[in-house]
C-alpha positions as CSV (number, residue, x, y, z in Angstrom):
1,X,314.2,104.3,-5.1
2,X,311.0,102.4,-5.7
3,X,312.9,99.0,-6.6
4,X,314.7,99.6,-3.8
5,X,311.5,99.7,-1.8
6,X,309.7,96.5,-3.6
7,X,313.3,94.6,-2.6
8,X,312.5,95.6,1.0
9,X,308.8,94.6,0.8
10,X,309.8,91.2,-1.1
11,X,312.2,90.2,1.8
12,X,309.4,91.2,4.6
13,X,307.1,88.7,2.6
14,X,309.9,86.0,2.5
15,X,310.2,86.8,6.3
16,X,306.8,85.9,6.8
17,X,306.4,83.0,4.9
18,X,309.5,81.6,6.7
19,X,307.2,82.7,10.1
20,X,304.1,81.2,8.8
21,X,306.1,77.7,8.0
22,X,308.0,77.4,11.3
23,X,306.7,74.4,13.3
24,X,308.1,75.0,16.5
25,X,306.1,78.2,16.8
26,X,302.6,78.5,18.0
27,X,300.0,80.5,16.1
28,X,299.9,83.4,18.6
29,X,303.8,83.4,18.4
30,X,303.2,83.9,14.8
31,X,300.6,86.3,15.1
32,X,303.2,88.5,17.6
33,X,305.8,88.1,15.1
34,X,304.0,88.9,12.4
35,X,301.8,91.4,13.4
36,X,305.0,93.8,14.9
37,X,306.8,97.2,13.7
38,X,309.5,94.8,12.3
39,X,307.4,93.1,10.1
40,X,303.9,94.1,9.3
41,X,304.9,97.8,10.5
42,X,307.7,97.5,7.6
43,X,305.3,96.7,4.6
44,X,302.5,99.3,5.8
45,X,305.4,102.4,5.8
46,X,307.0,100.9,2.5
47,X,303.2,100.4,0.8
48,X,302.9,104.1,1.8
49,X,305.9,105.1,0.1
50,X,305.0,103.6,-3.0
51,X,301.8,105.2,-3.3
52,X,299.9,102.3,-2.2
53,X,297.7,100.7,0.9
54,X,297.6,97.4,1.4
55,X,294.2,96.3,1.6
56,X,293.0,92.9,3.1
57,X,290.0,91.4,5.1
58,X,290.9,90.8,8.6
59,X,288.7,87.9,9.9
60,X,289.3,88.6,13.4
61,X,288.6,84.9,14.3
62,X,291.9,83.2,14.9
63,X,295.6,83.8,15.5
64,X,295.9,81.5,12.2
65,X,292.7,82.8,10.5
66,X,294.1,86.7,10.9
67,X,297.9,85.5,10.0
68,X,297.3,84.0,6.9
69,X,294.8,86.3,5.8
70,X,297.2,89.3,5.9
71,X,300.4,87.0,4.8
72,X,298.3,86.0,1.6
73,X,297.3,89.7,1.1
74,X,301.2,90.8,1.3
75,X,302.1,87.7,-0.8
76,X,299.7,89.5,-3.7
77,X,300.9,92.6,-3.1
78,X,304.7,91.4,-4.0
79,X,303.2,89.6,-6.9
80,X,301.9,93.0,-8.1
81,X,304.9,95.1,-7.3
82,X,307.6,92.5,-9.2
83,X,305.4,92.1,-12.1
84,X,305.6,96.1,-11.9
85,X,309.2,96.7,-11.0
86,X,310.3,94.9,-14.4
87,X,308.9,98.5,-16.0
88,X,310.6,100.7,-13.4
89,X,314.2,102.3,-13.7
C-alpha cells in the first residue's frame, strides 16, 4: 500500500514540475493549479497516510515566491520517500 502511495505522490510532484515549467501560464495560473484539491490537496491526504506532514515555509510574498517554495518542499519529500520505498515491501 505505501509504494502504492509514494507512486501517487511521485506523479503529483512530476505534475507540478510540468506546472511550474509551462510558459504559457502565468504565475497566479500556477499558483491556482497548484495550490487545488487535485494537486496540493492530493500530496497533503497521501503525506497523511504515510504517517507524515509535509512541512515547508510559506513566504506569502508572491504567486512564484509561494509556488516554488512548496514545489521544492514536495520535490524533497519524494526524494525522501523513494530513497525509503527501496526498503519497503
Amino acid at each position: 500500500m505505501k509504494l502504492v502511495l509514494i507512486a501517487d505522490f511521485r506523479h503529483q510532484v512530476i505534475r507540478a514540475n510540468t506546472i511550474v515549467e509551462a510558459d504559457d501560464l502565468t504565475w497566479e495560473e500556477k499558483y491556482d493549479l497548484i495550490f487545488s484539491d487535485e494537486l496540493s490537496g492530493k500530496c497533503f491526504d497521501i503525506a497523511k497516510k504515510l504517517d507524515d506532514k509535509i512541512d515547508y515555509y510559506d513566504p506569502d510574498t508572491t504567486y512564484e515566491k509561494d509556488v516554488m517554495a512548496f514545489v521544492e518542499a514536495i520535490r524533497d519529500y519524494d526524494t525522501k520517500y523513494q530513497r525509503l520505498s527501496k526498503y519497503m515491501e
